[in-house]
N, C-alpha and C positions, 0 to 999 in steps of 0.2 A: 074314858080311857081304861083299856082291861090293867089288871095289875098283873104282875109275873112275879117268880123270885128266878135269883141266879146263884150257884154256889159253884166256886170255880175250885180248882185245884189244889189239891191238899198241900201242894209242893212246886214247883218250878225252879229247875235245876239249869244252868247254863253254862259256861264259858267252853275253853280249851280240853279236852279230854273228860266232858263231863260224860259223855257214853260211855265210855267205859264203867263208871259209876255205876251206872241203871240198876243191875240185879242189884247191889248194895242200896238204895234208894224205895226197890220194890220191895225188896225184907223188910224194913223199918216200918212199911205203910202194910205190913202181913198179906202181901199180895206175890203170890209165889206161879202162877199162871195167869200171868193177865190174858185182855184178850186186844191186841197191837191193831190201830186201822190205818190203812194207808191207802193212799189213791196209786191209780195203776203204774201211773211215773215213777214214782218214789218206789214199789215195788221192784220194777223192773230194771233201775237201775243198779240192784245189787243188795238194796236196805232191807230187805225179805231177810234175804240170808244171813246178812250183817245181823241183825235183830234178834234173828232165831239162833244163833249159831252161837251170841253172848252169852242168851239165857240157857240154852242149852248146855254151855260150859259153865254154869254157874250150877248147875242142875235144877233150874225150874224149866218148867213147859209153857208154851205161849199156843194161844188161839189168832192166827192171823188172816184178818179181813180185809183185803185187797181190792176191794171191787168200788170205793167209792170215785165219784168226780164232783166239780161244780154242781150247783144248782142239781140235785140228782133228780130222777121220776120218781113218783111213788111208790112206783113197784121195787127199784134199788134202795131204798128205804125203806118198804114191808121186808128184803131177803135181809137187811143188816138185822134188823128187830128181831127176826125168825132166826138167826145164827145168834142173835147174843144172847138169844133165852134157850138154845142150845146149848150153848157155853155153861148158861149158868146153869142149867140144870145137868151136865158132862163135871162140872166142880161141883155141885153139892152130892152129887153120888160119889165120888171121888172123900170128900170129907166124911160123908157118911162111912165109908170104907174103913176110915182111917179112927175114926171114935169109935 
């Protein structure tokens, strides 16, 4: 049997009114542009905007990845790879700016 590790979430946050929280949640973790993924439903039902629209009034910026599904192909799984090493390297210019 192969071995794996798994390191889960620095945080998990829940009940009534916890969204609202988020940007207060994402300071604490010094994560001020995350990068948000959602499947196309959850997008489309409004949570795009809801999500961008928090952090934006919080005034951080978010990278958001809307394109996943179930069980994805390969290739929707090489474009997410390919945008989050976008991302990171759109934030470390971004930091480098700012040092």
């Amino acid at each position: 049997m192969k071995t794996f590790s798994f390191t889960g979430a620095k945080k998990i946050v829940f009940g009534r009114g916890s969204f609202a929280d988020l940007p207060e949640h994402l300071a604490e973790q010094m994560v001020f542009r995350p990068l948000v993924v959602l499947d196309r439903t959850l997008a489309e039902s409004g949570f795009r905007e809801k999500v961008s629209g928090l952090l934006e009034q919080a005034g951080m910026g978010c990278v958001i990845y809307d394109k996943t599904e179930p069980e994805p192909p390969l290739e929707l799984a090489d474009e997410s790879r390919t945008s989050s090493e976008l991302f990171v390297a759109s934030t470390m210019s971004v930091k480098a700016e700012i040092g």
